[in-house]
DODREN-186135 format. One line per field, with one value per residue (C-alpha): x, y, z; residue in one letter. Coordinates in nm, 3 decimals. Example, Ala and Ser with C-alpha at 12.3 -4.5 7.8 and 13.67 -1.06 7.14 Angstrom:
<lozas>
c1 = c(1.230/1.367)
c2 = c(-0.450/-0.106)
c3 = c(0.780/0.714)
aa = c(A/S)
</lozas>
This chain:
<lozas>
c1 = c(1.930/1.728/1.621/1.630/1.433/1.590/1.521/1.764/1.600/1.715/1.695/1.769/2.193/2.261/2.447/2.193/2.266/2.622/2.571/2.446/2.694/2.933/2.716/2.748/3.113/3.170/2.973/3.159/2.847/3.020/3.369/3.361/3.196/2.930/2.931/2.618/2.776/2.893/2.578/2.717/2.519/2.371/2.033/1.960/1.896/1.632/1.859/1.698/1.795/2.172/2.135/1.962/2.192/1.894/1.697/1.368/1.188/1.265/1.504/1.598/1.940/2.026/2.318/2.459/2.551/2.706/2.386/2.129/2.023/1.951/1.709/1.815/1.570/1.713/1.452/1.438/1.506/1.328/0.965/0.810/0.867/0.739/0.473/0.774/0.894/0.514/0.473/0.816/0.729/0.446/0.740/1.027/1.149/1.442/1.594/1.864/1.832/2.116/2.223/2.471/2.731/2.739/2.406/2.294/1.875/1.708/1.368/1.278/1.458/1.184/0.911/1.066/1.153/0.782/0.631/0.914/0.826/0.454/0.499/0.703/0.973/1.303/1.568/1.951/2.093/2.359/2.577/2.721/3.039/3.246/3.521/3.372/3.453/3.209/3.154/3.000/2.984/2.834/2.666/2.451/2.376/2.246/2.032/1.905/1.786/1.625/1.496/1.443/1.443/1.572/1.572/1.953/2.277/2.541/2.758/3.092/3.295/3.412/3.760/3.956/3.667/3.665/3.989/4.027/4.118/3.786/3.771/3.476/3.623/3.300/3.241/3.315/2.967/2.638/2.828/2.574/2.303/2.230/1.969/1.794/1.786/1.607/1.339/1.207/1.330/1.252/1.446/1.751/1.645/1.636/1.975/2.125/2.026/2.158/2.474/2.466/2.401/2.636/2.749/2.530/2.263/2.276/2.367/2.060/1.815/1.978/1.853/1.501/1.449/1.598/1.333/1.052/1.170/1.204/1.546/1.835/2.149/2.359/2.670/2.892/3.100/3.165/3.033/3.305/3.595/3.425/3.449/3.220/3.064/3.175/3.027/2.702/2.685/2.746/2.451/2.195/2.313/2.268/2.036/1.735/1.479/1.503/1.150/0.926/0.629/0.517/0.628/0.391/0.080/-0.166/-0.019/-0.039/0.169/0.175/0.277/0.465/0.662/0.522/0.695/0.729/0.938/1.109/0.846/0.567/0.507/0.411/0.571/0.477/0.771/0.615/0.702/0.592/0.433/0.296/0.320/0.506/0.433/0.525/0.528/0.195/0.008/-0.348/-0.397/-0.652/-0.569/-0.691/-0.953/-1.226/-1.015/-0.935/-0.752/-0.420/-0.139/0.183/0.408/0.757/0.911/1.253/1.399/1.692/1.997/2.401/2.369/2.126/1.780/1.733/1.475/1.329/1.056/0.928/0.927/0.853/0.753/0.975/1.145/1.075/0.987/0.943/0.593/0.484/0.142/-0.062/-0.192/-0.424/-0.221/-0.147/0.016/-0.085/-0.268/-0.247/-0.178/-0.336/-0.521/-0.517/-0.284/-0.433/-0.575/-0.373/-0.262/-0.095/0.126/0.230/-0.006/-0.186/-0.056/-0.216/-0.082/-0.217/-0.161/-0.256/-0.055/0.018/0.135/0.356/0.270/0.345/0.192/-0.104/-0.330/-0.407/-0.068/-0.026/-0.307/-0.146/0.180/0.019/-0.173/0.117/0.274/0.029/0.000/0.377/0.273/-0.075/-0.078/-0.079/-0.396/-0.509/-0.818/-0.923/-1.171/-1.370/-1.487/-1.133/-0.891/-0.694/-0.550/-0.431/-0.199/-0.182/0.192/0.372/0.598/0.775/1.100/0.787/0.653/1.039/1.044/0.720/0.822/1.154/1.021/0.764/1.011/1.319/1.082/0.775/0.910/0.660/0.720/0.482/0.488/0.255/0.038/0.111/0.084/-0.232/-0.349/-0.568/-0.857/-1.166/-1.528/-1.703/-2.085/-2.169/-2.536/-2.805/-3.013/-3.239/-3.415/-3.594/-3.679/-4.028/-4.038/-4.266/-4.319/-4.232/-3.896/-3.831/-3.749/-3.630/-3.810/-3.669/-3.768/-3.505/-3.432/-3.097/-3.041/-2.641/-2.549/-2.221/-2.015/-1.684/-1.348/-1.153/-1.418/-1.493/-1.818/-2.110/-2.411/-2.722/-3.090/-3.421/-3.604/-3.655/-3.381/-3.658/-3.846/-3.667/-3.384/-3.069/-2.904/-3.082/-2.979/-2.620/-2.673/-2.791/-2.503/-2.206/-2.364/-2.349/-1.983/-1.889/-2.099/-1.878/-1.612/-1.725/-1.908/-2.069/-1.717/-1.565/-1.363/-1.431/-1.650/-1.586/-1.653/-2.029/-2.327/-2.558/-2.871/-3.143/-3.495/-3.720/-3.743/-3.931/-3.925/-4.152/-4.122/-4.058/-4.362/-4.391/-4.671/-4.842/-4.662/-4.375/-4.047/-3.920/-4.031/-3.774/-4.005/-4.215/-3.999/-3.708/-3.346/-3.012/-2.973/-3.299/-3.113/-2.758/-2.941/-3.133/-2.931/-2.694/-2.968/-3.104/-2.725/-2.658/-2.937/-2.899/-2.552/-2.697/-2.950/-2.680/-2.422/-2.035/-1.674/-1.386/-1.107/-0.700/-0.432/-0.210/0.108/0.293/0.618/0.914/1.187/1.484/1.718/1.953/1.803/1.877/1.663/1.356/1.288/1.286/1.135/0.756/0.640/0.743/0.555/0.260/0.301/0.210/-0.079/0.096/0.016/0.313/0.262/0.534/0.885/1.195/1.541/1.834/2.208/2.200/1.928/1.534/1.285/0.966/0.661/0.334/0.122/0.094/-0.098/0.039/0.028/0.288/0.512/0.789/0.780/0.916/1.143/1.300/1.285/1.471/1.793/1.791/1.657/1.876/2.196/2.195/2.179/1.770/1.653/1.299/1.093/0.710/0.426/0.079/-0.125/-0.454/-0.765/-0.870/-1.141/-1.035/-1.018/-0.807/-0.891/-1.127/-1.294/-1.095/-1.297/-1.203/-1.344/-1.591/-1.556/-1.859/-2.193/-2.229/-2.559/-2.490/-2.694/-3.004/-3.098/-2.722/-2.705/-3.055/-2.928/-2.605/-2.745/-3.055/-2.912/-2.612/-2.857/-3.087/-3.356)
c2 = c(4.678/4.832/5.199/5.491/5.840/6.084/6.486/6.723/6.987/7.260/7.612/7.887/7.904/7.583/7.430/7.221/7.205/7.219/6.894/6.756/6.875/6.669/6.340/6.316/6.405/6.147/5.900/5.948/6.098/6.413/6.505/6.852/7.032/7.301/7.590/7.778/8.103/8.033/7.875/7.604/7.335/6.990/7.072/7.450/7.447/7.767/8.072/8.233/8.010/8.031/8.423/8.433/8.084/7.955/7.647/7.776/7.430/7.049/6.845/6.485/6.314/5.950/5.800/5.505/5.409/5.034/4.826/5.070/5.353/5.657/5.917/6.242/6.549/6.879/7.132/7.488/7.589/7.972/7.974/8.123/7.802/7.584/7.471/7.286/7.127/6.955/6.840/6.642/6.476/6.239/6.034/6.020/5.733/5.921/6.284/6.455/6.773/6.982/7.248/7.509/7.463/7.863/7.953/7.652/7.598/7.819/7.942/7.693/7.466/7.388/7.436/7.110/6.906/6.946/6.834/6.522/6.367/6.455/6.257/6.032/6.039/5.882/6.142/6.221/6.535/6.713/6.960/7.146/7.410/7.295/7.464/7.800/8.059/8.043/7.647/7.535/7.130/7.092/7.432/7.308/6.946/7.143/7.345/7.015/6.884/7.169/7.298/7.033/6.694/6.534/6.187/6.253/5.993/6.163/5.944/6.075/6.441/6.718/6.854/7.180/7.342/7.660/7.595/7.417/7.119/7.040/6.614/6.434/6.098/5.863/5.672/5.303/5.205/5.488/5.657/5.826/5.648/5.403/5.638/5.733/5.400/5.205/5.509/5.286/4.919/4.755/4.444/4.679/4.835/4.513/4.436/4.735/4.641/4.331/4.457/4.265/4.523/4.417/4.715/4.497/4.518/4.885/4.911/4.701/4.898/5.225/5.118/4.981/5.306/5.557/5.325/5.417/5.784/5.750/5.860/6.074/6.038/6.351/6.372/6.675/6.762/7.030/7.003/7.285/7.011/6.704/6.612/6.387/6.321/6.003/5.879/6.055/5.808/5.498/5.682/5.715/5.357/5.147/5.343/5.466/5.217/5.132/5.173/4.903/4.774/4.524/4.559/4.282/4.447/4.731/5.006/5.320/5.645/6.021/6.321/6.564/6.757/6.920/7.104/7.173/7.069/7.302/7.232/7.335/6.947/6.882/6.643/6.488/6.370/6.036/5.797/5.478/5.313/4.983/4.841/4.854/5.150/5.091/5.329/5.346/5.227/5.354/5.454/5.655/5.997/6.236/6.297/6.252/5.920/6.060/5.838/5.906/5.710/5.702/5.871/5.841/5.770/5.845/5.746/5.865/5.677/5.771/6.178/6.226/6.110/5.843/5.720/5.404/5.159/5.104/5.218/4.984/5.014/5.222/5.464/5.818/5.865/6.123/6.062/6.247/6.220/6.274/6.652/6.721/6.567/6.787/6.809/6.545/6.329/5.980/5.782/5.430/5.325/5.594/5.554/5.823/6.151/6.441/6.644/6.994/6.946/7.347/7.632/7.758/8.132/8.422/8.695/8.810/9.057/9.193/9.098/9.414/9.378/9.621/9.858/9.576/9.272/9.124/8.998/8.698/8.571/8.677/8.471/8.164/8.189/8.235/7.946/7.722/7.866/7.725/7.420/7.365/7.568/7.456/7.697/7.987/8.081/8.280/8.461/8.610/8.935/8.970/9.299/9.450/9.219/9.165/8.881/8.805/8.550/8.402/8.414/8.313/8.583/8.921/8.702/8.445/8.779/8.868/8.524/8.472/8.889/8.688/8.394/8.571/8.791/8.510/8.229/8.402/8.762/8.914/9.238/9.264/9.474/9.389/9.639/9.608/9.288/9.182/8.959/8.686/8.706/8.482/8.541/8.411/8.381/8.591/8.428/8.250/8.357/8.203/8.329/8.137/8.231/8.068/7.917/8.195/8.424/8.773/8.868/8.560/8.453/8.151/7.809/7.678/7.717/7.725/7.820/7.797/7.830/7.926/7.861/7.882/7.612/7.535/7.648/7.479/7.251/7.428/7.432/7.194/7.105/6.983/6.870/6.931/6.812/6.454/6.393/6.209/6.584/6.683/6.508/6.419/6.684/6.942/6.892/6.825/7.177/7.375/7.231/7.314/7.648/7.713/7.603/7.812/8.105/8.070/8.176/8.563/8.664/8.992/9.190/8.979/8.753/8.345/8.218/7.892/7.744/7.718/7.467/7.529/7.346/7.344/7.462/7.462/7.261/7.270/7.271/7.251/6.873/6.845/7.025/6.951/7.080/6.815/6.701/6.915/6.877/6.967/7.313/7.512/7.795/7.544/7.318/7.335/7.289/7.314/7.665/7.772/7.634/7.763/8.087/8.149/8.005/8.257/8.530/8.309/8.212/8.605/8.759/8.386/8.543/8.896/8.766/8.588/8.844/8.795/8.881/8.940/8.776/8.790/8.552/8.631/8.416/8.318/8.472/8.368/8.617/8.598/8.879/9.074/9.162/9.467/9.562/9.463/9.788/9.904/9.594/9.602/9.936/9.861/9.547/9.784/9.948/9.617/9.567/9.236/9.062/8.949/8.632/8.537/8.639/8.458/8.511/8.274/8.453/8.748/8.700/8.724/8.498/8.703/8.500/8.585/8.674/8.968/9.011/8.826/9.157/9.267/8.987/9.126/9.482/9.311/9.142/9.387/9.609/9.315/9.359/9.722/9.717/9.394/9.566/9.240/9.027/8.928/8.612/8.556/8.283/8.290/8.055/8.088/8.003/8.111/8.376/8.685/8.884/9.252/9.468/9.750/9.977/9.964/9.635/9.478/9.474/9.254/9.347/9.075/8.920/8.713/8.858/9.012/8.863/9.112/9.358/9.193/9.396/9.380/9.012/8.961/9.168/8.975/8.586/8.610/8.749/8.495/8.187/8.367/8.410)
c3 = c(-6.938/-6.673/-6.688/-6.434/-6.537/-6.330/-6.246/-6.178/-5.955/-5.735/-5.669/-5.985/-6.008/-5.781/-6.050/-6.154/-6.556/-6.493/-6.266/-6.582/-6.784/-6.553/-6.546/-6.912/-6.917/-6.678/-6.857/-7.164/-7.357/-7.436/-7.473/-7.350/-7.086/-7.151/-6.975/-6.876/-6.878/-7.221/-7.339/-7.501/-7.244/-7.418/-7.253/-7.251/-7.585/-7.628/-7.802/-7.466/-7.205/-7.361/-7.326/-6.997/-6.840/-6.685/-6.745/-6.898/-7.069/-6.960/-7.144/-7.199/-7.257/-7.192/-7.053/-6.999/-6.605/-6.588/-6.543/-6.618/-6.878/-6.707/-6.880/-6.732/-6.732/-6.645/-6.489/-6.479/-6.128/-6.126/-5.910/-6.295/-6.458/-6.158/-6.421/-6.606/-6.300/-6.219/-6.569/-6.504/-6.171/-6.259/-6.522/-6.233/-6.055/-5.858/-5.786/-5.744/-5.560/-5.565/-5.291/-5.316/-5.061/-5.022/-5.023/-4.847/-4.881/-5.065/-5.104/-5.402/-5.253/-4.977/-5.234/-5.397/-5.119/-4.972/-5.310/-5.368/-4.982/-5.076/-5.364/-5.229/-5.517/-5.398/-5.375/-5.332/-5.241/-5.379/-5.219/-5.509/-5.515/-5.267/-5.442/-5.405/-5.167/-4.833/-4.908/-4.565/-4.495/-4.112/-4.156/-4.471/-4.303/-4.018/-4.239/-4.450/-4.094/-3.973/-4.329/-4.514/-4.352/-4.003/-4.254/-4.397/-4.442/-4.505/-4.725/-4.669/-4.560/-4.779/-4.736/-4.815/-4.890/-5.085/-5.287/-5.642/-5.435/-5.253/-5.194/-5.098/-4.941/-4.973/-4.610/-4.591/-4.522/-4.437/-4.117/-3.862/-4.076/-3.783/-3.622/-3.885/-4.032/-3.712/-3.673/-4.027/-3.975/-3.637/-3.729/-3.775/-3.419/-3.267/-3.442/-3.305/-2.959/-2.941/-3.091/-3.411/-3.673/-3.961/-4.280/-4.498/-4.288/-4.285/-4.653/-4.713/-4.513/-4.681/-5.051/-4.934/-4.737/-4.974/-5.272/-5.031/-5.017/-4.611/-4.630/-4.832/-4.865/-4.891/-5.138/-5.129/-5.482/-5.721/-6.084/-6.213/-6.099/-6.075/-5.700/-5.603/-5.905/-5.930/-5.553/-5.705/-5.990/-5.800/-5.581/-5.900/-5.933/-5.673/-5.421/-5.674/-5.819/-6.186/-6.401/-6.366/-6.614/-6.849/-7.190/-7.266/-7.125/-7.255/-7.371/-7.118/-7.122/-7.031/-7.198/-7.005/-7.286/-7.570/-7.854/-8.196/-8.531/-8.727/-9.026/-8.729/-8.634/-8.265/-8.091/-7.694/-7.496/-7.311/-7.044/-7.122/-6.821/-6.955/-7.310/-7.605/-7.850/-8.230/-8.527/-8.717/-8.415/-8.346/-8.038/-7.811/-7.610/-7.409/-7.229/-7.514/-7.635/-7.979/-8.193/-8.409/-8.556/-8.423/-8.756/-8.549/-8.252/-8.117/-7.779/-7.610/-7.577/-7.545/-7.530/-7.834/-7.945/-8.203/-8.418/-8.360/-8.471/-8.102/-7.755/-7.460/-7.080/-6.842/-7.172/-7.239/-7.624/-7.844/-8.037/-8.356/-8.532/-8.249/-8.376/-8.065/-7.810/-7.486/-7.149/-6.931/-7.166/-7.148/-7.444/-7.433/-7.074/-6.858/-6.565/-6.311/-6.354/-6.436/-6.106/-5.994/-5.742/-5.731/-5.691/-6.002/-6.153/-5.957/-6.220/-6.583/-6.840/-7.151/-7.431/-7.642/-8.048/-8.158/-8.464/-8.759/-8.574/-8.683/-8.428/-8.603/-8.625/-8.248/-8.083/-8.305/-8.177/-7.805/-7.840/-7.973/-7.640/-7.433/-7.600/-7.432/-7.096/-6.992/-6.712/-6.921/-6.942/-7.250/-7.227/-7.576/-7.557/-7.883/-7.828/-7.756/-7.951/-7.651/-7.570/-7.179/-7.032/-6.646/-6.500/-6.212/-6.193/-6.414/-6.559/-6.704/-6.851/-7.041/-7.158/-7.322/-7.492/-7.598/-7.732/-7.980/-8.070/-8.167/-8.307/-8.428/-8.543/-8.369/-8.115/-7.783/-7.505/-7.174/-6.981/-6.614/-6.414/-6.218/-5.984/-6.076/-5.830/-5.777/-5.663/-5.417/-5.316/-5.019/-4.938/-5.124/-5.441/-5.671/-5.996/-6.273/-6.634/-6.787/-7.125/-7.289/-7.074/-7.074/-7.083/-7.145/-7.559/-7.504/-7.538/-7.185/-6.852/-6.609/-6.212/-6.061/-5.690/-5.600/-5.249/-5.090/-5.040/-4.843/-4.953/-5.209/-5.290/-5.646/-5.830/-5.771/-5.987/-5.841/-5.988/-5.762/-6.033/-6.189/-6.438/-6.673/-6.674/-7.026/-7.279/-7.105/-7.347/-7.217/-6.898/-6.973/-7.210/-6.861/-6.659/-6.942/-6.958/-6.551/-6.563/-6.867/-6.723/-6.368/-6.539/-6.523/-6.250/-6.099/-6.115/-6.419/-6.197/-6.201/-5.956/-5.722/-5.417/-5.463/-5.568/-5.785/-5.794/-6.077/-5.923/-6.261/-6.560/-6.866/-7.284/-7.555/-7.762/-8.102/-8.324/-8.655/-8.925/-9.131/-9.400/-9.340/-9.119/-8.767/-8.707/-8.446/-8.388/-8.186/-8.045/-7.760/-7.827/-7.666/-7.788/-7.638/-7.292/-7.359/-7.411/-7.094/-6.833/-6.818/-6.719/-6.489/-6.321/-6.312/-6.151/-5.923/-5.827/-5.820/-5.559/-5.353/-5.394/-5.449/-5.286/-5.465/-5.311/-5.410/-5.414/-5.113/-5.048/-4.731/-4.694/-4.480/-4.471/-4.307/-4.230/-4.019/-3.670/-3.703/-4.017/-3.889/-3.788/-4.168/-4.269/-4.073/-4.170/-4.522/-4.515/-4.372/-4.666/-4.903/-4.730/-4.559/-4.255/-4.047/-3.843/-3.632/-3.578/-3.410/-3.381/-3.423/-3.371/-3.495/-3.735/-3.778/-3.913/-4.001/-4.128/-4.278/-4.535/-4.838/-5.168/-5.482/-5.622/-5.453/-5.429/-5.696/-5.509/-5.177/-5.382/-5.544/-5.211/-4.948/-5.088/-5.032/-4.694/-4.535/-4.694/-4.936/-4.667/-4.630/-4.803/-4.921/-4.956/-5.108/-5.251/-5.275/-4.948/-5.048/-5.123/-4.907/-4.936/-5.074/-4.799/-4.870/-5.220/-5.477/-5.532/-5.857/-6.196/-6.460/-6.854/-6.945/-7.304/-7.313/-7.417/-7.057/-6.888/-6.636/-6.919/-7.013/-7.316/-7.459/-7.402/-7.550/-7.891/-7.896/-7.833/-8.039/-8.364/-8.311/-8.338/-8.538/-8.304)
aa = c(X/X/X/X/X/X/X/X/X/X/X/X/X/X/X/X/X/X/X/X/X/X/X/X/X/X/X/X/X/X/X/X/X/X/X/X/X/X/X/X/X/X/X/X/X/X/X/X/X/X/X/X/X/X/X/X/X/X/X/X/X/X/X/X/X/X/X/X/X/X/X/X/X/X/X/X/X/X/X/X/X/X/X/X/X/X/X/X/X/X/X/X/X/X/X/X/X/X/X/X/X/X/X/X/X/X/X/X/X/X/X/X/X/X/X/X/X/X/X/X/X/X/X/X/X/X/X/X/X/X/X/X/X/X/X/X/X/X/X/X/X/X/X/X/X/X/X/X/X/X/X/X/X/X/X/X/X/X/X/X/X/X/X/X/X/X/X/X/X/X/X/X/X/X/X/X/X/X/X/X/X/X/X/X/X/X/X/X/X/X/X/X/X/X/X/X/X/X/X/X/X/X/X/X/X/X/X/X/X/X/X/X/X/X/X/X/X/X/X/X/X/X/X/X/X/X/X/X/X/X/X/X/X/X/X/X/X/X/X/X/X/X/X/X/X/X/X/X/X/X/X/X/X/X/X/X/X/X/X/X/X/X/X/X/X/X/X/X/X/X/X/X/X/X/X/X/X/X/X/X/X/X/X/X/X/X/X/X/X/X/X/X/X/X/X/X/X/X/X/X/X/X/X/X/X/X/X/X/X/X/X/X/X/X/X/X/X/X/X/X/X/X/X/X/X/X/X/X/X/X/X/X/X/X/X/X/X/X/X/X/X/X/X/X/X/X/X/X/X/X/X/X/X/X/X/X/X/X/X/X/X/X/X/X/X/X/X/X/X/X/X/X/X/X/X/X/X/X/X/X/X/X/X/X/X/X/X/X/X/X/X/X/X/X/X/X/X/X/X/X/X/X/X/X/X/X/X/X/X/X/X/X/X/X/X/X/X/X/X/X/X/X/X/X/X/X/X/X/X/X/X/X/X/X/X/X/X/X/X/X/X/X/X/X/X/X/X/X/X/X/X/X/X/X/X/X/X/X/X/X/X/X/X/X/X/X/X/X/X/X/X/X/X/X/X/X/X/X/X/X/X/X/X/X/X/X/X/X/X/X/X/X/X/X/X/X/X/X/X/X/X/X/X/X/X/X/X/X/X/X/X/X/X/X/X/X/X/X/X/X/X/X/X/X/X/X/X/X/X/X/X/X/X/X/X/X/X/X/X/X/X/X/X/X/X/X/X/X/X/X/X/X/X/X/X/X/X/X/X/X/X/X/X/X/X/X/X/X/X/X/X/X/X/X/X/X/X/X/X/X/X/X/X/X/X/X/X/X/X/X/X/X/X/X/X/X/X/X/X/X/X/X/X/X/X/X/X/X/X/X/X/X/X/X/X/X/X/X/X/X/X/X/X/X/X/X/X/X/X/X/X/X/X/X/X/X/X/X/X/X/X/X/X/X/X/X/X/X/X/X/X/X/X/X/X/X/X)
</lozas>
């Protein structure tokens, strides 16, 4: 039986768990419908996402679908768990993207429709509530073509919309799909001019071009009555690609799930790409190619997850044993690196424990937290046994306060939101530390140029000297302690988009006294290198000079016409930038850009000023240099270069020096 591992994505309160609620019904996996106001769904399992009736973490069910086995991963749909979404793409091989018929496309919705024809991921859409009040069926096409994508086929019309009774009446063959099919097919072009295009032909062209993701097909339906549903399933069926790979060849997966057992045993959800994976296999992972044994594996078949003694090419599997395994490992030969396809988090806070918590038990259950979420970041300061976290957004903030309180017991508050900034390299600077000489304690000599270097291309490492000067290690020792040290620069902030090139080289060999062993007093060693370079990399920087930028994000709003005499001064007032404005009817489009940090102010302002009525859309678009304020300062929690005689005191009694 062939198998299909399909995402259901849209924007937060589309109906996209209900949808699956309804696929399952329909395919005779589940008896009774879930509701998500009731929280009784088969995938929002978290005691929070019942409470809350979104989708907070990924989930899997199977079902079966005539010819194939579909694997069906519901999503969360909120912009704060966007970081659940990416981690799903990589393992898909079709999409459903579902569209409220009454709120037509939404904000999120464009974020995810960029990324799928980025990626190229096949993809249906779904017009959802077509029994609700205000369902619109030319008015949302219009707004797929212009919003979304020209490269629709509608596959049939919607009827008495906004009653109980709403119909979709699939089309005979892909009506209207004949221009949008030839802008792809030139033998279909040519057929159309001679007047010989047959509904097979089109039909054919239709599932080739909707594989290659050069067209979607639209599908109008409720989930709450089941209209359409069943036109969607022949849809899943017959127009998406089934999984392909060799069960026969080397094994090669990725993990793009992680969680944990009620005895505390983690677990990595995997889609097997290549291979066959069997129960007490040894296998490498990661990055580093660590080894573990496969202790179980269960797959996912008819509604529920079952154990089983193998898993081969084109399944998802969940795999225990594996005790290091993370997010975006591969398991076996690795298939392609790792990628974000959304914008990292440009928020943090400081994690706060209540009165009873102990701080030990509170970095654990953080870290297990990340271990699920790779994007949040935890940054652990020593000297003020705080712990922060990177977010995307406030609701990201009340779940991660919700989840330590419900499965770890423990009560936090957060201190207020900021942004995430970076630092950047203003000029050139160079300094160099020699082995022996005053100030200098070390047994290294170093020199470290930074210069600047273009935007977005990260950090660089370069060697002016001859790489046979000193041991490889030492080398290798410098360059892990320039990255590491990049992480906190002149104002605390991590610093990117430069090169830095070694200058000086030097070290003592290995001394020994007669008769006796290795004597460290006299000879070089990593340490002496770890040591020094970040003095030499600071007052580098100092030399050069940084700017602290912030994340700002490009807004589109759109609005009444009339409010847009409220809405530009209080835009003024966020520091933003508008870009351009248009009109279309009666309403205003107003583009541009504002600070990250004040993202969730205009949000919770629009309403106010568009009398309900103005509709926001936001993602990151990239760093600025700090221009309004006081330059941001972020508390360093390493041994703080910056303060030669502190960082002396700190590093040499740490390695005994």
């Amino acid at each position: 039986m062939h198998m299909l591992n399909l995402g259901i994505l849209a924007h937060v309160d589309a109906g996209k768990t209900s949808l699956t609620e309804r696929l399952l019904h329909s395919a005779g996996v589940i008896d009774e419908i879930g509701s998500v106001d009731d929280g009784n769904t088969r995938t929002d399992t978290l005691a929070l996402e019942r409470q809350r009736g979104i989708t907070i973490k990924s989930a899997v069910v199977s079902f079966p679908l005539d010819g194939v086995t579909v694997n069906l991963i519901d999503t969360p749909g909120h912009p704060d768990f966007i970081a659940e979404v990416e981690r799903v793409l990589g393992v898909l091989d079709g999409v459903v993207l579902v569209i409220s018929a009454v709120e037509g496309v939404q904000a999120q919705t464009r974020v995810l429709m960029r990324t799928l024809q980025r990626l190229r991921i096949p993809t249906l859409l779904f017009v959802n509530k077509i029994d609700r009040s205000g369902a619109r069926h030319e008015a949302v096409l219009r707004e797929i073509s212009s919003r979304l994508t020209p490269a629709v086929v509608p596959m049939g019309t919607a009827t008495r919309l906004g009653t109980r009774a709403a119909r979709f009446t699939p089309s005979p063959g892909p009506a209207g799909a004949l221009d949008v099919l030839t802008g792809h097919d030139d033998a279909l072009l040519t057929a159309y001019v001679e007047n010989t295009v047959t509904d097979a032909a089109l039909r054919k062209a239709l599932v080739a071009q909707t594989r290659e993701a050069l067209v979607h097909p639209v599908y109008f339906g409720s989930a709450a009555t089941g209209a359409g549903v069943t036109a969607l399933l022949s849809g899943i069926e017959t127009l998406l690609p089934a999984a392909d790979g060799n069960a026969d060849g080397p094994v090669s997966a990725t993990v793009f799930k992680v969680d944990r057992g009620p005895a505390g045993e983690k677990a990595a959800y995997a889609r097997m790409f290549s291979g066959t994976l069997r129960t007490r296999d040894r296998v490498p992972f990661g990055a580093d190619g660590a080894e573990g044994r496969i202790t179980g594996i269960s797959v996912f078949d008819h509604g529920t997850d079952t154990r089983a003694d193998s898993v081969a090419a084109g399944r998802i599997a969940r795999l225990t044993g594996l005790g290091d395994i993370r997010i975006g490992d591969a398991i076996g030969e690795p298939r392609k690196a790792y990628e974000h396809y959304f914008a990292p988090p440009t928020l943090e806070t400081v994690v706060v424990p209540g009165p009873d918590v102990h701080r030990g038990a509170l970095h654990l259950a953080l870290t297990q937290l990340a271990e699920q979420d790779p994007l949040i970041g935890l940054r652990r300061d020593e000297r003020r046994q705080e712990t922060s976290v990177s977010l995307y957004g406030e609701v990201q903030k009340e779940v991660i306060q919700a989840t330590l309180a419900d499965e770890y017991g423990l009560d936090v508050t957060f201190r207020q939101t900021t942004p995430l900034c970076v630092e950047r390299p203003v000029g050139t600077g160079q300094a160099v530390e020699f082995i022996k000489k005053d100030p200098n304690p070390f047994l290294a000599t170093v020199g470290l140029r930074v210069d600047p270097a273009p935007v977005g291309s990260g950090v660089g490492f370069r060697l002016e000297v001859e790489l046979g000067a000193m041991p490889y290690a030492f080398f290798k020792a410098v360059e892990d302690t320039v990255r590491e040290t990049l992480d906190q620069g002149l104002h605390g902030w991590q610093v990117t988009d430069c090169v830095v090139t070694m200058t000086h080289s030097g070290y003592w060999p290995r001394q020994s006294h007669a008769h006796q062993g290795f004597d460290k007093s006299m000879s070089s060693t990593g340490a002496d290198f770890r040591g020094v370079t970040p003095l030499v990399l600071i007052e580098a920087l100092r030399r050069a000079g940084t700017r602290v930028h912030e994340p700002m994000h490009r807004f589109r709003i759109e609005a009444p016409a009339d409010t847009l005499g409220a809405l530009l001064p209080f835009l003024a007032g966020l520091a933003a930038v508008p870009g351009t404005t248009g009109n279309r009817d009666d309403r205003c489009v107003l583009e541009g850009t504002v600070p990250a940090a004040r993202v969730h102010a205009l949000e919770q302002r629009l309403p106010g000023l568009t009398r309900g009525e103005g509709e926001l859309e936001s993602f990151f678009a990239h760093y600025a240099p700090v221009t309004h304020g006081t330059i941001p300062e972020r508390p360093r929690t390493d041994h703080n270069p910056l303060n030669r005689k502190e960082y002396l005191l700190n590093v040499t009694r740490r390695v005994g020096g």
